[in-house]
C-alpha positions in Angstrom: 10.0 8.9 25.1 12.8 7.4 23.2 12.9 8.1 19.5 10.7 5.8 17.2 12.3 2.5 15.5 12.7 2.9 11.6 12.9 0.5 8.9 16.3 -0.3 7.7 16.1 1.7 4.2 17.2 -1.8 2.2 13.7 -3.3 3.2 11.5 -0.5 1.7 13.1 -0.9 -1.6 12.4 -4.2 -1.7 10.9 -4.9 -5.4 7.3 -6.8 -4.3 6.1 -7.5 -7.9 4.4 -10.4 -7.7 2.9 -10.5 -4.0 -0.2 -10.3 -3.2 -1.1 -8.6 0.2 -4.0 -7.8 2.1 -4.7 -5.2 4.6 -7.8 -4.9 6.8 -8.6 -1.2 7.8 -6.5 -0.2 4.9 -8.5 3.0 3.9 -7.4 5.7 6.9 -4.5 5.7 9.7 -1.9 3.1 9.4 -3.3 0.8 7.2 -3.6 3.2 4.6 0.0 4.5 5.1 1.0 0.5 5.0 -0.8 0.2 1.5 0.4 3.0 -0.2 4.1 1.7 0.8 3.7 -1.7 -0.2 2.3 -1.0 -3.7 5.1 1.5 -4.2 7.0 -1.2 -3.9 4.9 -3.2 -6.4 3.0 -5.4 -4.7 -1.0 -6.0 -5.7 -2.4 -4.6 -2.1 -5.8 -5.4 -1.4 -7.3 -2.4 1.0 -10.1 -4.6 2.5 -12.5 -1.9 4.7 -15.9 -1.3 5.9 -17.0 1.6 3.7 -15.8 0.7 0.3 -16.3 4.4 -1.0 -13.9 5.7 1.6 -11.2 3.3 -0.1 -12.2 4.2 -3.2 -11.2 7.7 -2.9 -8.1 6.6 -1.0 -7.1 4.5 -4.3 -7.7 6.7 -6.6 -5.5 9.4 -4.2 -3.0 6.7 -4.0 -3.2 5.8 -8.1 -2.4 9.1 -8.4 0.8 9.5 -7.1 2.0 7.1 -9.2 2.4 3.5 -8.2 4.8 0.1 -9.4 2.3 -2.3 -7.9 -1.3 -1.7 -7.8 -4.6 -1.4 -4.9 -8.0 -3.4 -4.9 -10.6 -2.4 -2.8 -13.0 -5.5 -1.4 -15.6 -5.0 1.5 -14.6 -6.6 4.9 -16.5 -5.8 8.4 -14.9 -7.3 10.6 -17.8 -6.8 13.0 -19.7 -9.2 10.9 -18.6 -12.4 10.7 -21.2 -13.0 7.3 -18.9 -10.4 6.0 -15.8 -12.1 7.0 -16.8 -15.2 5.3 -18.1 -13.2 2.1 -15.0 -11.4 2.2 -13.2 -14.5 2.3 -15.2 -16.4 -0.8 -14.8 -13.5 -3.1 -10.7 -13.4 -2.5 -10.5 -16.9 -2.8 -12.5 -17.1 -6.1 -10.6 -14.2 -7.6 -6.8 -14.9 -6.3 -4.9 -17.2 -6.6 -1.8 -16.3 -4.3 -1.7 -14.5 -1.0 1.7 -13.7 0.4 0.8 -11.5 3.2 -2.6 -10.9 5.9 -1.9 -8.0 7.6 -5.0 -8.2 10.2 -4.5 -3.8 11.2 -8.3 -2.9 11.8 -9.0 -2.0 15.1 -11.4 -0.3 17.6 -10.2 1.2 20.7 -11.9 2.1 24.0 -15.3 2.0 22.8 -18.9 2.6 24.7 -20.2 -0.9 26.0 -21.8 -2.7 22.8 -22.0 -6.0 20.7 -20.8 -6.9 17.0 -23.6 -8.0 14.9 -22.8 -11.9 16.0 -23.9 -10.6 19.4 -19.8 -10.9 20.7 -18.3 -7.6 22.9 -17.7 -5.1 20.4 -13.4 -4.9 21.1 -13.5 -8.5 21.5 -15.5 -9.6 18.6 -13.6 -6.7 16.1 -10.2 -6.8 16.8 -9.8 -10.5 17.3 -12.6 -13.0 16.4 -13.1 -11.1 13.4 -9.2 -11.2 12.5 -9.2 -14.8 13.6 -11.4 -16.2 11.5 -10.5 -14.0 8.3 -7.5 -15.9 8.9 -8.5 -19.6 9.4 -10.5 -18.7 6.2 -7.5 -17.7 4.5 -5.0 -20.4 5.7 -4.6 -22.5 3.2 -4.0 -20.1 0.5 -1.4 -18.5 2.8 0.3 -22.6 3.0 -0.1 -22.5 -0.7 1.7 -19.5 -1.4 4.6 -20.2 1.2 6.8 -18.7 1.9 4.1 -16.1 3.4 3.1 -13.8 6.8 0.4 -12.9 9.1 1.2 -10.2 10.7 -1.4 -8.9 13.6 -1.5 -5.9 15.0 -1.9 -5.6 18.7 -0.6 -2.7 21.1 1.7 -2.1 24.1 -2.2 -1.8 25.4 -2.2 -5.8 25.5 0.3 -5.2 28.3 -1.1 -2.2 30.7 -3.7 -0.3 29.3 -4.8 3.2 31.7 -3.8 1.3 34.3 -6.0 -2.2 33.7 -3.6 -5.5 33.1 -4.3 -6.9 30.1 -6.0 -10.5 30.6 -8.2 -12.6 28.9 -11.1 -13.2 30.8 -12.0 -16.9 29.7 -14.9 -16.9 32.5 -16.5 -13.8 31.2 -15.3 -12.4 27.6 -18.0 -10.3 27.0 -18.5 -8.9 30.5 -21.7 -10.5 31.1 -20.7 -11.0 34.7 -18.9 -7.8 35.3 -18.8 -3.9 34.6 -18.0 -3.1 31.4 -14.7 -1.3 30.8 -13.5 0.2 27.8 -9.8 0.0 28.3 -9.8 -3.5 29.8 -11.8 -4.6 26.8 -9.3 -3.3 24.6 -6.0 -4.5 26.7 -7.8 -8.0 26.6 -8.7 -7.5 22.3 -4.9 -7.0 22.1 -3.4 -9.5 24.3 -5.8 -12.0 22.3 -4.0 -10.6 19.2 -0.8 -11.6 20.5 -1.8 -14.8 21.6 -3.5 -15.9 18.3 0.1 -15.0 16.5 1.7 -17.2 18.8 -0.4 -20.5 18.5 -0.5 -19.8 15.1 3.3 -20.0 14.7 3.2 -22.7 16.7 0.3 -24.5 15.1 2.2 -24.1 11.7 5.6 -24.6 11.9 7.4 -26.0 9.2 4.7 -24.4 6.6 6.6 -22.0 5.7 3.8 -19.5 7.2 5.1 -16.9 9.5 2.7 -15.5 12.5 3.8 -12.7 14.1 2.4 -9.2 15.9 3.1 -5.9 16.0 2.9 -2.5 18.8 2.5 -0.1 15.5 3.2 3.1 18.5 0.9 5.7 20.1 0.1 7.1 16.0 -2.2 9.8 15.5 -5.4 7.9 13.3 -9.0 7.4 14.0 -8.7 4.8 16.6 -9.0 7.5 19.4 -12.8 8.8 18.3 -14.2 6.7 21.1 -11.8 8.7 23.4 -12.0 12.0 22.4 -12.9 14.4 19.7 -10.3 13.7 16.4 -9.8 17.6 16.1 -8.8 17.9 19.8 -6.0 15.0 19.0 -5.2 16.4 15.4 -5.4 20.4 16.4 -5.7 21.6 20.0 -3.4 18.7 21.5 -1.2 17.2 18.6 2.1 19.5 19.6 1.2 18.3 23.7 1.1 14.7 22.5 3.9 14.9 20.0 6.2 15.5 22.9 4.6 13.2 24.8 5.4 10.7 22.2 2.4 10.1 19.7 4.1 9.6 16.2 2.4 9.8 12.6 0.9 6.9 10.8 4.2 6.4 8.3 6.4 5.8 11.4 3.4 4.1 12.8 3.7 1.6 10.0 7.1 0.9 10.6 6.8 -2.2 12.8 4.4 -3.5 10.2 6.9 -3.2 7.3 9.6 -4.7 9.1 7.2 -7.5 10.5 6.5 -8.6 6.7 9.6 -7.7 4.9 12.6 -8.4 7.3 14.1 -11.6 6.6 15.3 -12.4 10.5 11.5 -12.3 10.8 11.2 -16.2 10.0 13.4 -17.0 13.0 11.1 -15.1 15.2 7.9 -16.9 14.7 5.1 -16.4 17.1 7.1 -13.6 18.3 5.9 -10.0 19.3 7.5 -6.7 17.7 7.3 -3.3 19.3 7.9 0.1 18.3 8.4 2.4 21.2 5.3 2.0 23.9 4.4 1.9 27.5 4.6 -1.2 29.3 4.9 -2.4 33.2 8.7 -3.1 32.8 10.3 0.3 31.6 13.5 -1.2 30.0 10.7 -2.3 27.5 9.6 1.1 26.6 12.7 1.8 23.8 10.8 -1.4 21.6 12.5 -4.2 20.2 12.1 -5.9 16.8 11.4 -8.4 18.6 10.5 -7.7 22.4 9.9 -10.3 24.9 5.7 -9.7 26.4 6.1 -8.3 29.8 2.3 -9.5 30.2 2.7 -12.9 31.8 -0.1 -14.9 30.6 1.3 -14.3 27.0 4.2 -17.2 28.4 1.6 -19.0 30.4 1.7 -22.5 29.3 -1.6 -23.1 27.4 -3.4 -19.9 27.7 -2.7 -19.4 23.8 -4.3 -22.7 22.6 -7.3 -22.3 24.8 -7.8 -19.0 23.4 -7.6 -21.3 20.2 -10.3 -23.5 20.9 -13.2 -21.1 22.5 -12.4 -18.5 19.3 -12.9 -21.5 17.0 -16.1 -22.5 18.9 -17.4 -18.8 18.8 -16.8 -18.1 15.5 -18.4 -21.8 14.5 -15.3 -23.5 13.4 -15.2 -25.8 16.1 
């Protein structure tokens, strides 16, 4: 496996006072690793998460360490779309800029299951959630141009275990079909790429920048639904180290870059990967950005239909 990509040092000492960024699943993995490295660099980083008293405790840890910027902790389930809307009203009464949405929350792999809207549980998490969080935050993002979204997707959106990543327009929440856990989650993320892309496309000339990220195999909570975290984290971390699972700060690296890098503007829409696993090998090494081996990422109109039904589902249409 070929050695992670890094963050040119220039970017994380960037001074962010003034910005205001948000970060879904910002209290463990590498969410919590991208806050604390943003409000060193003195940005006002809201760590929106499900159980508020777990970000809690990771503020105060981060507090203190010392800090230039500052954390806020709001509540945000993304599995609930009343939450996603709640979550929304209360940033919108209370701030009155928003530079960056990182949309990093995930699940990964789980048992068959619906959110509380009654959506597949991968499916209705990791992208209707994000998507409307963001349509609810849009014109706040316009107003404070220039600004980023930034969603975080996963080599997984190309080949995950072995099942092509596809969105399954006929049959999203496998009503029709066998549940699978892996191509639930390879069709989550290739919907996260796609929603980056018709958003750049959707708002070009804004000044808002939509891009996404492969953050790396990192070693976080994601893989409970796989296997036992101390199994990951004890009996098999030196195994998977070698086999090229990397730690949440290098993890976060194709995030930083994704919201801090200048070039990023010229790259709209486009997807940026750290190292991964993909059906072309010569795309294994990453590229900031990469070109999708997936085809139906650069299938003409798969991206704006995803558009439409999301909007209907979440009931914006």
């Amino acid at each position: 496996m070929p050695k992670p990509l890094l963050c040119p040092p220039a970017l994380l000492a960037l001074d962010l006072t003034g910005k205001t960024i948000v970060v879904t699943g910002g209290n463990s993995g590498i969410g919590l690793a991208t806050v604390e490295q943003l409000a060193k660099q003195g940005a006002h980083v809201v760590l929106a998460c499900r159980r508020t008293a777990d970000g809690e405790r990771e503020k105060a840890a981060l507090e203190a360490k010392g800090l230039r910027g500052s954390v806020e902790v709001m509540a945000l389930d993304l599995a609930d779309l009343a939450s996603v809307r709640a979550f929304a009203a209360s940033f919108l009464a209370t701030h009155g800029a928003l530079h960056v949405l990182v949309n990093n929350a995930g699940v990964m792999n789980t048992p068959a299951g619906k959110t509380k809207d009654g959506f597949e549980t991968q499916f209705g998490t990791n992208h209707l959630g994000h998507f409307l969080l963001t349509e609810l935050l849009l014109d706040l993002l316009k107003k404070s141009a220039p600004s980023r979204v930034v969603n975080l997707s996963s080599c997984y959106h190309d080949i995950a275990q072995g099942r092509q990543g596809k969105i399954h327009f006929d049959d999203l929440g496998y009503e029709k079909h066998a549940y699978d856990g892996w191509d639930a989650y390879a069709q989550s993320k290739l919907a996260n790429v796609l929603h980056a892309k018709e958003l750049a496309e959707r708002l070009a000339g804004t000044g808002v920048t939509a891009v996404s990220v492969h953050p790396g195999w990192v070693r976080t909570r994601l893989m409970r639904s796989s296997m036992p975290l101390w199994m990951q984290d004890v009996v098999l971390k030196p195994f998977f180290r070698m086999a090229g699972m990397i730690e949440p700060w290098e993890g976060m690296q194709s995030t930083l870059f994704a919201v801090l890098a200048p070039e990023v503007e010229r790259h709209a829409g486009a997807f940026f990967s750290q190292v991964g696993w993909y059906r072309e090998k010569s795309a294994n090494k990453g590229g900031w950005p990469l070109r999708s081996p997936n085809p139906q990422v650069h299938e003409p109109g798969v991206a704006k239909k995803l558009d439409e039904v999301s909007r209907k589902l979440v009931g914006l249409a």
